[in-house]
C-alpha positions in Angstrom: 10.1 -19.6 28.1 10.5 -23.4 29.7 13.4 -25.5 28.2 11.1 -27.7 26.1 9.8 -24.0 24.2 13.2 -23.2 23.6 13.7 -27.0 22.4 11.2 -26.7 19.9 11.7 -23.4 18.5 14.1 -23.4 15.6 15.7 -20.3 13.6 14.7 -20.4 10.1 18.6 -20.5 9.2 19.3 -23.4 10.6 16.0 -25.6 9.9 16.9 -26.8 6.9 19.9 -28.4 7.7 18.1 -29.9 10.3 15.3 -31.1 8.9 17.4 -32.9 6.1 18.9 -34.9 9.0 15.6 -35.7 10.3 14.0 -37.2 6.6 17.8 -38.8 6.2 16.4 -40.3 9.2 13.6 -42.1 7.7 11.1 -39.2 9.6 7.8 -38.5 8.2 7.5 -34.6 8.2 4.3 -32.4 8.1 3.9 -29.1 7.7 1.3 -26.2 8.9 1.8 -22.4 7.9 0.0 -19.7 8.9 0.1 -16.4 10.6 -2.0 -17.8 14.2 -2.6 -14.6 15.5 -4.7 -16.2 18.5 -4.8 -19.8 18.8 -8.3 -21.5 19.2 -9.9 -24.5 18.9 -9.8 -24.9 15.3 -6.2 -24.7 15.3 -6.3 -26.7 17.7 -8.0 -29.3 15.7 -6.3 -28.7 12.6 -2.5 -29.4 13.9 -3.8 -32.5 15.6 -5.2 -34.3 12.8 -2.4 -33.2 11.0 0.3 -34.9 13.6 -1.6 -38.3 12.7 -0.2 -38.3 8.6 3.4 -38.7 10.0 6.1 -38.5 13.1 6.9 -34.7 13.0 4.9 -31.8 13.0 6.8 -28.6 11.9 4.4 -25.6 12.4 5.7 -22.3 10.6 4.6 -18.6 11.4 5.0 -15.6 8.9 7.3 -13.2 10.6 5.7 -9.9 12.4 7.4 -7.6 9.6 5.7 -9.8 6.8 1.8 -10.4 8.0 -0.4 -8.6 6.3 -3.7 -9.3 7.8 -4.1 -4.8 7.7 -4.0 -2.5 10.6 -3.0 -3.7 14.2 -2.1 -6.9 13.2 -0.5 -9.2 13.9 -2.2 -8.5 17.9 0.2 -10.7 19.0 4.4 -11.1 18.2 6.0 -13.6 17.0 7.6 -15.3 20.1 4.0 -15.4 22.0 2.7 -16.7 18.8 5.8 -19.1 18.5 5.9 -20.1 22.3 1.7 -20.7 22.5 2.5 -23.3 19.4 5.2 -25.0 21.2 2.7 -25.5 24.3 1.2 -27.7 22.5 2.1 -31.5 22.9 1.1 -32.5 19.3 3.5 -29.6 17.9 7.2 -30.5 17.7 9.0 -27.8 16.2 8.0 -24.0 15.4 9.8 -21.7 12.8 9.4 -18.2 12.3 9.7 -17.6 8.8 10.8 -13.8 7.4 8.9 -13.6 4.2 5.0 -13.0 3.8 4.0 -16.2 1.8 4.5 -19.9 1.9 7.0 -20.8 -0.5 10.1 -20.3 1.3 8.6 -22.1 4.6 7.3 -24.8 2.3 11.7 -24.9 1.0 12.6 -24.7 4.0 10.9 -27.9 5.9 10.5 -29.3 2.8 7.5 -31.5 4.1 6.3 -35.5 3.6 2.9 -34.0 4.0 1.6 -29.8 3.7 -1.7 -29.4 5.5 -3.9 -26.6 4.8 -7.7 -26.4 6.4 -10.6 -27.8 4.8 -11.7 -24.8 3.5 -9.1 -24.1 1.1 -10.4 -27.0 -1.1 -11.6 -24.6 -2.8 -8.4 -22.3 -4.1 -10.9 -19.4 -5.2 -11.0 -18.5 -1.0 -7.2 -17.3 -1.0 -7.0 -13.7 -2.0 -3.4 -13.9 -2.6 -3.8 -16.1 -5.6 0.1 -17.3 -4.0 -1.8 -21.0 -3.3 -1.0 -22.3 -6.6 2.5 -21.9 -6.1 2.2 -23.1 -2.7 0.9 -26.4 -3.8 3.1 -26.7 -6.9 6.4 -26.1 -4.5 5.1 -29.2 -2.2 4.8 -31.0 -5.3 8.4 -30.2 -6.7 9.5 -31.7 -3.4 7.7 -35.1 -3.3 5.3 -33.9 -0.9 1.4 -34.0 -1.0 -1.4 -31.9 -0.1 -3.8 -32.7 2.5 -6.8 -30.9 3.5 -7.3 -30.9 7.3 -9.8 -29.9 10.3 -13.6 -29.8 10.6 -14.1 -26.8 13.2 -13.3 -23.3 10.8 -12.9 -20.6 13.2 -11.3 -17.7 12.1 -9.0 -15.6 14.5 -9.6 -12.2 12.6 -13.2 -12.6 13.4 -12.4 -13.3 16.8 -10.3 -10.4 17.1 -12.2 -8.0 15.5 -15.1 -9.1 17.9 -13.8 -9.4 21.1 -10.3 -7.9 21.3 -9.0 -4.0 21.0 -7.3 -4.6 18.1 -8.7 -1.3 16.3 -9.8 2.1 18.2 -13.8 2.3 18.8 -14.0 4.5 15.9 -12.0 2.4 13.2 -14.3 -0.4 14.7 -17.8 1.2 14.4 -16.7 1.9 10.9 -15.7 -1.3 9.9 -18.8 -2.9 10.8 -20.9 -0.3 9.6 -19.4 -0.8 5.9 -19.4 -4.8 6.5 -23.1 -4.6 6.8 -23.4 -3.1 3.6 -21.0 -5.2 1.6 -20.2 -8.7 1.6 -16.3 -9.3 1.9 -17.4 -11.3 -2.0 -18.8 -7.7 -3.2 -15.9 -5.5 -1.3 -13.5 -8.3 -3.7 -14.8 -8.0 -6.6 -14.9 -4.1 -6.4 -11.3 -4.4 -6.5 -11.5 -6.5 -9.3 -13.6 -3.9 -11.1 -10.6 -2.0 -11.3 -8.2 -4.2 -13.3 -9.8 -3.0 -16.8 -9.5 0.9 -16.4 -7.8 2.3 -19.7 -5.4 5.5 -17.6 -3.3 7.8 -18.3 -1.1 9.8 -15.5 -0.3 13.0 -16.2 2.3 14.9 -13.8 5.8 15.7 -12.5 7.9 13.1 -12.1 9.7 13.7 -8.5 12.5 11.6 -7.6 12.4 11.4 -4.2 16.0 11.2 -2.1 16.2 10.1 1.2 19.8 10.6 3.0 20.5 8.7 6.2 22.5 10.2 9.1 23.8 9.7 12.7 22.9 13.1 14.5 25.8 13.9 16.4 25.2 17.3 18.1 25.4 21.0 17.4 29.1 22.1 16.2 30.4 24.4 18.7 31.2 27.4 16.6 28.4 28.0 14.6 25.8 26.0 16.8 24.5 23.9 13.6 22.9 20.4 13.3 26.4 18.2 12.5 25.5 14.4 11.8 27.1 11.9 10.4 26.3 10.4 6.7 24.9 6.7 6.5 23.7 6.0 3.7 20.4 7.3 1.0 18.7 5.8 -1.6 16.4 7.2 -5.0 13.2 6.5 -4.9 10.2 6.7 -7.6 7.9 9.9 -6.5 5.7 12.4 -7.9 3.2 11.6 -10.8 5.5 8.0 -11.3 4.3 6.6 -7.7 0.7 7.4 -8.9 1.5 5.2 -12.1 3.2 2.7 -10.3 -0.1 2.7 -7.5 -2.3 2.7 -10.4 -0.3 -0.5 -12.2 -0.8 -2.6 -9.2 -4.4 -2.2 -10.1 -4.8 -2.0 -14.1 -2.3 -3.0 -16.5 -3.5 -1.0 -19.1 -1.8 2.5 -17.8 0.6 5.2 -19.6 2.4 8.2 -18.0 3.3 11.7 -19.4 5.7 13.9 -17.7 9.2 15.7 -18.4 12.6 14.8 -17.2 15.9 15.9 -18.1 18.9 14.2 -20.2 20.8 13.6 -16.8 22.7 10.4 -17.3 20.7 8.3 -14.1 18.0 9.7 -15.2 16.9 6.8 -17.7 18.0 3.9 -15.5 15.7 4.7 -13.1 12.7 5.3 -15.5 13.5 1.8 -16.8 13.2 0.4 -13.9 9.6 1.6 -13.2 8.0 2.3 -16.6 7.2 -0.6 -18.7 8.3 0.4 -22.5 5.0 0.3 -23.8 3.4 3.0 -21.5 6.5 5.8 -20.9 5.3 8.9 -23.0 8.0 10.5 -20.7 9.8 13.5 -22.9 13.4 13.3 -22.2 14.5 17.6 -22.5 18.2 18.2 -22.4 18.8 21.1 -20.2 15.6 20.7 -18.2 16.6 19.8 -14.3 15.1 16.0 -13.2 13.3 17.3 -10.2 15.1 15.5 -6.9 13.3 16.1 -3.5 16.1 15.3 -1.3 15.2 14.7 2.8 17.7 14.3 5.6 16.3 11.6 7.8 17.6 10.6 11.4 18.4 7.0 11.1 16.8 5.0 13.4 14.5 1.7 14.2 10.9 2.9 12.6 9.1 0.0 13.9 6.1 1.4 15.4 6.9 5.2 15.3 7.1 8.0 12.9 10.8 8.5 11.2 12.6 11.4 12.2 12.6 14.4 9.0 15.7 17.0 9.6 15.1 19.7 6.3 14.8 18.9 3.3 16.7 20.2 -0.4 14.8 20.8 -3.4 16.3 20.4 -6.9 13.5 22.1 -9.3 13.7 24.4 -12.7 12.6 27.7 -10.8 11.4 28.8 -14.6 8.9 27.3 -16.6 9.7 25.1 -19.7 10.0 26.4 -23.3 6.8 26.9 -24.6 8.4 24.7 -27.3 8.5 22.1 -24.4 5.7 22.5 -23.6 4.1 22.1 -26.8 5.7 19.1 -27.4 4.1 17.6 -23.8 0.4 19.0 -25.1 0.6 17.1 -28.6 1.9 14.0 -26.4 -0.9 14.4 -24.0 -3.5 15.1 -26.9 -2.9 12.3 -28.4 -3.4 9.4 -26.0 -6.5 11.3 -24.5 -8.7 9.2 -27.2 -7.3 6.0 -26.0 -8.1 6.0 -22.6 -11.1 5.8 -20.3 -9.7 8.3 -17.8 -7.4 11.0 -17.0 -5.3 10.4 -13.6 -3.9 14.4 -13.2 -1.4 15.2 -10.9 -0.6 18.6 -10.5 2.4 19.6 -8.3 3.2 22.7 -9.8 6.2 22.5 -10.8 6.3 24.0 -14.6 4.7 20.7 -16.3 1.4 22.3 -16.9 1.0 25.3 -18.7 -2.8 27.0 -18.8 -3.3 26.2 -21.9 -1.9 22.6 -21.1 -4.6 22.8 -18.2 -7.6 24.1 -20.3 -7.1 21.4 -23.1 -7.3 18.7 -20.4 -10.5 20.1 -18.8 -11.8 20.6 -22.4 -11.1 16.9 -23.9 -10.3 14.2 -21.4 -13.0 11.9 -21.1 -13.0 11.0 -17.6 -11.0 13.3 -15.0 -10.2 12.9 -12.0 -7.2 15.5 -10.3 -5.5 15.9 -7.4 -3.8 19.6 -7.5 -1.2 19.9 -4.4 0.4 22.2 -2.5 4.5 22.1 -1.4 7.0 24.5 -0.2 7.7 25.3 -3.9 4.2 26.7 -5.0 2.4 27.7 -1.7 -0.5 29.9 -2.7 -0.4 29.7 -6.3 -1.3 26.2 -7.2 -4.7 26.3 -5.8 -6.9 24.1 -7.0 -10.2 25.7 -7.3 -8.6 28.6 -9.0 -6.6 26.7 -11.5 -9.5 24.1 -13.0 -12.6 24.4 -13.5 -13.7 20.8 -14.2 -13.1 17.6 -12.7 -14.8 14.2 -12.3 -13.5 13.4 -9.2 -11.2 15.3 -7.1 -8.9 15.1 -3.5 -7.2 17.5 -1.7 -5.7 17.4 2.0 -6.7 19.8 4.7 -4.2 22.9 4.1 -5.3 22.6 0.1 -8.9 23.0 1.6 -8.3 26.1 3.1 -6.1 28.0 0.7 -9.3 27.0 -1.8 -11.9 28.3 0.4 -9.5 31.3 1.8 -10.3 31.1 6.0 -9.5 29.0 8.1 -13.0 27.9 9.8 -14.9 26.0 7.6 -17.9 23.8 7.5 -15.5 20.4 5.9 -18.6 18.5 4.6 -20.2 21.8 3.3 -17.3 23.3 1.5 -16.5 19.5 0.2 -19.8 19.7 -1.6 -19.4 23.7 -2.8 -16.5 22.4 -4.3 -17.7 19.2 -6.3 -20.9 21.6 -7.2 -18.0 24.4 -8.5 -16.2 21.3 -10.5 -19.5 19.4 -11.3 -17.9 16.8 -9.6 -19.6 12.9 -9.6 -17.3 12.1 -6.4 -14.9 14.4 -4.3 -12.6 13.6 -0.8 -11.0 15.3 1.5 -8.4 13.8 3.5 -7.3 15.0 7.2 -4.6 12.8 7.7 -4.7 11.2 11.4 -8.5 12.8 11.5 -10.6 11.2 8.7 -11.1 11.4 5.3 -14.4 12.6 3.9 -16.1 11.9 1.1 -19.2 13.1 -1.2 -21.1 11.6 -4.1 -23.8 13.3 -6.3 -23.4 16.2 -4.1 -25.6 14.6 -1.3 -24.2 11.7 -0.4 -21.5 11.5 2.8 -18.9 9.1 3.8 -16.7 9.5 6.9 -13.8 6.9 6.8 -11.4 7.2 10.0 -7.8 6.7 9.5 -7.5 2.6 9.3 -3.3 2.6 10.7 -2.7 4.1 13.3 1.5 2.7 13.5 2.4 5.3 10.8 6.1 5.4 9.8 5.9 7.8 7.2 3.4 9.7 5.5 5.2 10.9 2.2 2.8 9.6 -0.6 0.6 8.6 1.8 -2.6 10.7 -0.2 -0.9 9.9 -3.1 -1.7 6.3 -2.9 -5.2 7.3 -1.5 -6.6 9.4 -4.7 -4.8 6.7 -7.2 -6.8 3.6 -5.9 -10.2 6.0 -4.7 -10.0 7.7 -8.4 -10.3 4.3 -10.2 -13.2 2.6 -7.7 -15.1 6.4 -8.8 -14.5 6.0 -12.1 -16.3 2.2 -11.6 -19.2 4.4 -10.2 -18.5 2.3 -6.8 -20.6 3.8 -4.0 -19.3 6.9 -2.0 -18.5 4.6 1.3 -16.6 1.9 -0.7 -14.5 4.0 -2.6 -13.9 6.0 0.1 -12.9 2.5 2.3 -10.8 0.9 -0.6 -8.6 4.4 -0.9 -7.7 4.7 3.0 -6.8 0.7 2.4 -4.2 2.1 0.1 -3.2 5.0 2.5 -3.1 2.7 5.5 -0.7 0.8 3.5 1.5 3.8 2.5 1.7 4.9 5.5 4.1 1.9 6.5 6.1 2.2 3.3 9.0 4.7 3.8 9.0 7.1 1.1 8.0 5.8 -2.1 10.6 2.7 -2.0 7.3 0.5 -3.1 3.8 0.9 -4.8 0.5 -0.8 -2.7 0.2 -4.3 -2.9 -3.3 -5.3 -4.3 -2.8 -8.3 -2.9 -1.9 -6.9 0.6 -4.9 -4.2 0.1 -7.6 -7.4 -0.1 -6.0 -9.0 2.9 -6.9 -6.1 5.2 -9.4 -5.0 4.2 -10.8 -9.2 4.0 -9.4 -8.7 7.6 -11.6 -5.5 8.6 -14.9 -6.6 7.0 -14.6 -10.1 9.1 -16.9 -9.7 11.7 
């Protein structure tokens, strides 16, 4: 990096300070924000034409931890991004900014002027919806808005078209499904889902995730020793699926069973708006904790390190008493909603008779019945329902229905959605694929879309919460199937369950994929 890079690259914690000085000055200052992945001409043209409203053009980047542009982005990190900007004679300072929207860049420089490209007149092209309070923070500063530029290129396009910035097969898929669908009709598909009436049945897991400093064997009894960081509680089981589905539809409501234990409701709170918990609080019934040792380490572009793993879970079934009380619950929201989101762990919530009703009376359902370490070979899903409207399952849930282990995936995908008289079914392989079927004749291979995976605990999870509400919409088979491995492309960044998909970050990649 020459001296007059370094010169004009500034830390985020000290520009503001700086840039004070510089309007105390009597300085005209104008901004530009954006991610520029790969500089090109109509950057180019956009930062110049901006330099010529004032003295000082400040361009900021978002941070690499914070773009979310989807899968292998951003192509290029922050200090090439940074450094190509400071190249450039008409730029006079660069900031990298560590949050994923403009506010905070816009408080930071605090600009005379905020340019943003010409096409942006028109607000409806941000998928964020975050320009309104881009332009109203300008305004609470004095500043203006400009609209700048006459060349619109787009980098994503370029990258998608001319770099290897997704594997050959992620690639063919991509463009296969943006020939079909417009990046307008893949948006508004995700719209469709905002007015989905759900309710989530299923166990509530609380999902613990203890840090340690791997120190060694202990020289006695030649055990794992490590030291203790830190952990932290995090939202799992059938209350990540509500909180997926929220990010989607506001109109959703959650069953399950917890016990009295004092943390138990603080964390519900903080999760479960009032108005939709139908969660029965049992005194005597165990909260079910899913504690994981975890190496601590720097997870940026590799998987985290799992030692074992402690399981806190009732190893009896519930009262029938209980249990009745979670039917009647259950039985009475079923004619307020337009589907049924089940999630069966196996884990005592669902009795057969809690099962049967279900099948017998919800009016959409769509189920997801998993196997763990707790229930393998008993919570199989093809032998425990009968009916579904849609229905996932992973690879090892595959093969304990179909009982061998050679199978024809597409074949036995469809036996199974003919078994459940299934309108939609998917079965996801992880780092393979994820197929799915529609009608019973209609195929859709979707390849895994991230490839950097950190973690993949509630990784399917998000997938069938997102994919269940674009089959309830009746979206086709290849959609569906695309907008559910957005979700569990996203999740598999997202350690644990610490946060729910981001709509907003799901129409940013997949914007990002479709742009060819």
């Amino acid at each position: 990096m020459s001296s007059t890079e370094v010169a004009k690259i500034i830390s985020y914690e000290n520009a503001p300070a700086f840039f004070e000085n510089l309007r105390a000055k009597g300085h005209k200052i104008v901004q530009c924000h954006g991610t520029f992945d790969l500089l090109h001409s109509g950057h180019i043209c956009h930062l110049r034409e901006a330099k010529k409203l004032g003295d000082i053009l400040v361009v900021t980047i978002t941070g690499e931890g914070h773009v979310s542009k989807g899968p292998g982005r951003p192509y290029l990190t922050e200090l090439v991004r940074a450094e190509s900007l400071a190249e450039l004679s008409c730029v006079d300072y660069v900031i990298s900014i560590p949050f994923p929207g403009a506010v905070e860049a816009i408080e930071c420089v605090r600009p005379s002027y905020y340019c943003k490209g010409t096409e942006y007149e028109d607000t409806s092209v941000d998928v964020t919806g975050n320009i309104h309070d881009d332009l109203a923070t300008v305004e609470k500063h004095k500043g203006q808005v400009k609209y700048v530029g006459t060349h619109v290129f787009s980098s994503t396009k370029l990258l998608n078209n001319h770099f290897d910035v997704h594997d050959p097969q992620t690639k063919a898929f991509c463009k296969e499904i943006a020939s079909r669908y417009s990046i307008e009709d893949f948006k508004q598909a995700v719209s469709d889902l905002a007015g989905v009436r759900v309710l989530v049945i299923g166990d509530i897991i609380f999902d613990k995730y203890s840090y340690l400093k791997v120190q060694g064997l202990t020289s006695k009894n030649q055990i794992l020793s490590g030291r203790f960081i830190n952990e932290d509680l995090q939202a799992g089981g059938a209350l990540a699926v509500y909180r997926h589905v929220k990010a989607f539809s506001d109109n959703v409501e959650l069953v399950s069973l917890v016990g009295d234990e004092p943390w138990v409701d603080n964390e519900l709170k903080q999760y479960v708006a009032q108005a939709d918990d139908c969660v029965i609080r049992e005194p005597g019934y165990t909260t079910i904790v899913k504690q994981r040792f975890i190496e601590q380490g720097d997870y940026a572009g590799k998987e985290m390190t799992k030692l074992f793993a402690v399981n806190y879970i009732h190893d009896t079934q519930p009262s029938d008493a209980v249990l009745e009380r979670v039917q009647q619950k259950i039985k009475a929201k079923l004619a307020e909603v337009d589907m049924v989101l089940l999630i069966d762990f196996g884990h005592g919530l669902l009795s057969d008779s809690l099962r049967e009703m279900i099948q017998k009376e919800a009016p959409y359902l769509a189920l997801n019945c998993q196997t763990n370490s707790n229930n393998f070979g008993f919570n199989i899903i093809n032998k425990r329902y009968h009916r579904a409207d849609a229905f996932s399952l992973d690879h090892q849930e595959m093969l304990l229905a179909e009982g061998k282990r050679d199978l024809d995936y597409e074949q036995s995908l469809k036996n199974l959605a003919h078994y459940f008289g299934s309108h939609y079914g998917w079965l996801t392989r992880g780092g393979v694929k994820t197929i799915g079927v529609q009608g019973g004749t209609k195929v859709a291979e979707c390849p895994p879309l991230e490839r950097n995976v950190i973690d993949t605990v509630g990784a399917g999870d998000a997938f069938c919460s997102v994919a269940f509400l674009s089959a309830y919409k009746k979206h086709p088979i290849d959609l569906s199937t695309f907008i559910g491995q957005l979700a569990g492309a996203q999740a598999v960044r997202i350690v644990g369950n610490t946060q729910a998909v981001s709509k907003i970050n799901l129409l940013k990649s997949g914007v990002a994929l479709l742009n060819f």
